[in-house]
N, C-alpha and C positions, 0 to 999 in steps of 0.2 A: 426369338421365341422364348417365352419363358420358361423358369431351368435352365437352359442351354448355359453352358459354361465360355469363359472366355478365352480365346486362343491364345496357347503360349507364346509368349513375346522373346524372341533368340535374338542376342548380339553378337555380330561378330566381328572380330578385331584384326584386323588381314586380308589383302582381299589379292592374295597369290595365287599362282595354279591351282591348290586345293579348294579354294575357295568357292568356284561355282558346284563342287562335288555336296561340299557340305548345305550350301544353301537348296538344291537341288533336291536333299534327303531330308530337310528340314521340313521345307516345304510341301512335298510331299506328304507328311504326319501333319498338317495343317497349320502350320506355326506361321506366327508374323516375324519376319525376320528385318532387321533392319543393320547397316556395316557403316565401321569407321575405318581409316584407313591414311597412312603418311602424306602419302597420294590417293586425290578425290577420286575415287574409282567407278564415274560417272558410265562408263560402258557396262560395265559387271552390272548396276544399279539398276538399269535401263533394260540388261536383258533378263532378272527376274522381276523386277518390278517390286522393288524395295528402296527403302528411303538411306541417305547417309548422315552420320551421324557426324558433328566438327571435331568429334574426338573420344576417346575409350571414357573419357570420365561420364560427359555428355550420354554417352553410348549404356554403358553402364546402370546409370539413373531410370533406365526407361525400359528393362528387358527382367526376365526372370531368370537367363540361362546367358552366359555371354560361354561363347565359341572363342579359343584363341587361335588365332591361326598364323602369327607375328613367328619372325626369326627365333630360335630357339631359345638365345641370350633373352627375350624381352618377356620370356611364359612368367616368370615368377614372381615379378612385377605385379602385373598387367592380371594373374591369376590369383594374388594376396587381397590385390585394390576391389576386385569383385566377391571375395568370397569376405573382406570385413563388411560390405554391404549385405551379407546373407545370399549370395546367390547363389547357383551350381553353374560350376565352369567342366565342359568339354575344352580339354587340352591338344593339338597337337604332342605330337611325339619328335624328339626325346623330352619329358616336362621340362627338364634343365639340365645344365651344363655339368650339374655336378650331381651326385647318389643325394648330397647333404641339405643341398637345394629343393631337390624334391621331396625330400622328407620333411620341410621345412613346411613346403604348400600340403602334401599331406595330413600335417598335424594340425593346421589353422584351419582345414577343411574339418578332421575331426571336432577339434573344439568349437569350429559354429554351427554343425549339425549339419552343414551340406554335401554334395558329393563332389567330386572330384573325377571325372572318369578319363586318363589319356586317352587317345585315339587310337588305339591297337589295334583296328578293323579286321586283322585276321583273323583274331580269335571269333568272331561271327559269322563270316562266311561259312555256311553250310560243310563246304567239303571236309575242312577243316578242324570242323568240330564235329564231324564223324568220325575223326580221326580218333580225337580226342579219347571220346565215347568207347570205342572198340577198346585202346590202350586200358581204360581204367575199369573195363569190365572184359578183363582179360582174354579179349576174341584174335587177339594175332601173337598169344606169348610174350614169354619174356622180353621188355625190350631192352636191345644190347646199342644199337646205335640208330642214331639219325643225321639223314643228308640231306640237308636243305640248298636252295639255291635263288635267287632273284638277280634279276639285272633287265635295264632299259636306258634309255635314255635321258639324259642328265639335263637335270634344269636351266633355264635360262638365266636364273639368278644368280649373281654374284657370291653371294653368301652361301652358298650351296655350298665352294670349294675353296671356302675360310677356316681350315677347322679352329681359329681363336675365335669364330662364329656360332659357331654350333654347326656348321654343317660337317661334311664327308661322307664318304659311301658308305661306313661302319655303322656310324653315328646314326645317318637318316634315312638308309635304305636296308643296310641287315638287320639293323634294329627292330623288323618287324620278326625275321626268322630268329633272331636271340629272344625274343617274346616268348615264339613257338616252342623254341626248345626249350625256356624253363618250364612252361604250361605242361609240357610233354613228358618232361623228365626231372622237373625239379629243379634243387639249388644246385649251384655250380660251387666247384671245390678249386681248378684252377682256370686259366684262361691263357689263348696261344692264338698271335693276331699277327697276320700280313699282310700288306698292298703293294702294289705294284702298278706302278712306280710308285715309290715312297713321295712320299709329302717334301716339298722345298718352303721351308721357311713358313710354314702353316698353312702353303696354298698347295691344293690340287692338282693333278694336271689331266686330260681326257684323252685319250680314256681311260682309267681306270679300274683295276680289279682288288679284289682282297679275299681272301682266307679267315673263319675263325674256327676255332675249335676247341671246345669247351668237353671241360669234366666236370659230370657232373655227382652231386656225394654217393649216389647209388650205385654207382661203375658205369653207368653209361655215357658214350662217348657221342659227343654233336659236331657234326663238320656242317661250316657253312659257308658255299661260297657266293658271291655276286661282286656286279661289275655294271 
């Protein structure tokens, strides 16, 4: 019909667990999505009914918005190569391995005019951000401390429990409640971190648990556990 605008074109680059979440929500907002992936991810493809691409550059060329959804190590790459084409990348979370890394893709995001958004999903979720709202329109006082807590069951993937990968349970699963608490409370002044069992030679073992707990510069204290 004439006028009608044309559907955004989403790429995505990963096609892991997360993967049919994102296509799932994409689709939904009306997008054509189409994925690249190590491996052809010909079932994923099949069950939303999207095309694959031979590879992120291929993939890239042909979308407005590329999705990363690759091992942690691979975001900054893979999220430079789309934003010197001009495009907006949704990132999983953590963007990179390092603070210096992401501030890296940050800043080529600034200087090309497009955005950059990690995947923080929390901070959207309704309950969450009623949360939020109350704290900063001061409906529940002073806040002196927050207790966070997540835990489920651990991926099937190898690299989950590499942490010379990017993964670990700090890394890729409290990192959603360390989000929360800076949203919540601000910058953090120090930081106090445990797991159990400790990590052997950069590998995991399951199941499981860690501690953090952060100060943050206003006096408020964030305990966060999961497992």
């Amino acid at each position: 019909m004439a006028g009608e605008s044309a559907p955004l074109r989403v790429g995505l680059i990963g096609a892991g667990g997360i993967a049919a979440a994102h296509l799932d929500a994409w689709q939904a907002q009306g997008a054509e999505c189409v994925i690249a992936s190590r491996t052809r991810p010909t079932a994923l493809a099949e069950r939303f009914g999207v095309e694959i691409a031979e590879d992120p550059d291929a993939l890239i060329d042909r979308v407005d918005v590329v999705g990363i959804l690759a091992p942690t190590p691979a975001h900054p790459g893979l999220a430079l190569r789309a934003i010197a084409r001009g495009l907006h990348v949704v990132c999983e979370k953590p963007l990179a391995m390092t603070a210096a890394e992401a501030q890296r893709m940050a800043d080529a995001a600034d200087a090309a005019e497009v955005q950059l958004l990690p995947a923080h999903v929390v901070r959207y979720f309704a309950a969450y951000r009623r949360i939020q709202q109350r704290i900063d329109a001061g409906g529940i006082g002073a806040l002196r401390n927050l207790r966070l807590s997540r835990a489920g069951a651990g991926p099937a993937t190898a690299w989950f429990y590499d942490e010379g990968a990017g993964g670990g349970v700090i890394r890729d699963l409290l990192i959603h409640d360390i989000d929360q608490a800076l949203w919540l409370a601000g910058p953090v002044v120090s930081v106090t971190a445990r797991q159990d069992p400790p990590s052997v030679a950069g590998r995991l073992a399951a199941p499981v648990t860690a501690t953090v707990e952060l100060l943050h510069a206003n006096g408020v204290a964030s305990r966060i556990d999961g497992g």
